[in-house]
ZAMARGU-4260 file (C-alpha; in steps of 0.2 Angstrom, whole numbers, plus 5000, padded with zeros to 4 digits):
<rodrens>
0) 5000/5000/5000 | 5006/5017/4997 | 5022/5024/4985 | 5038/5021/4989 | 5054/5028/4981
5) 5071/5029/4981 | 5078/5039/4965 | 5070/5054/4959 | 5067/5058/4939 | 5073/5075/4931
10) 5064/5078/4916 | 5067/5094/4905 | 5048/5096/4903 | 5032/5088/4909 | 5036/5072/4899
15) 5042/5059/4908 | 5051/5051/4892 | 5067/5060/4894 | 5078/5062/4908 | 5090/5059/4922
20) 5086/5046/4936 | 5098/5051/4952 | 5099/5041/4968 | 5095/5049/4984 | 5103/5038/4996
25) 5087/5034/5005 | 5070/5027/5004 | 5054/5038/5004 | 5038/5028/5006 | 5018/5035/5011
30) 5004/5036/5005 | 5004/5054/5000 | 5012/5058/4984 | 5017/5076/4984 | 5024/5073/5002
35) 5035/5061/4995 | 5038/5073/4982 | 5042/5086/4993 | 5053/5076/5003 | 5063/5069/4989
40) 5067/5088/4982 | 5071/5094/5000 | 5082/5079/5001 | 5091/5079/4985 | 5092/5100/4989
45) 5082/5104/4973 | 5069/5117/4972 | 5051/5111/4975 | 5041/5111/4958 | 5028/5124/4957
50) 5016/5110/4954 | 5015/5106/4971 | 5009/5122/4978 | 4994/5121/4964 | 4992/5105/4970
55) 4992/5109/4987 | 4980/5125/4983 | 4966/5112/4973 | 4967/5101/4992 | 4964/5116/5003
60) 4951/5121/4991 | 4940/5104/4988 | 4943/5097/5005
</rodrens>
């Protein structure tokens, strides 16, 4: 049950065809998505995607 992770994909643009998979050294598993999205970027010391504060916005708004 739930996502679990242990690389994260860069892509050049929304496509998930093209791009570079790096190792993060750890694990990241949940049941929440953008959290494990969140915690991979913060991890790997990227910046967060702006698609995760729309995303976030959409929750606050239909929950």
């Amino acid at each position: 049950r739930g996502g679990g992770c242990d690389r994260q994909f860069l892509s050049p643009d929304w496509k998930p065809d093209k791009g570079q998979s790096i190792a993060l050294g750890q694990i990241f598993q949940g049941d929440d998505l953008i959290a494990l999205d969140r915690e991979a970027c913060r991890v790997a010391q990227l910046p967060m995607p702006s698609y995760l504060a729309q995303i976030e916005q959409l929750r606050q708004h239909y929950s």
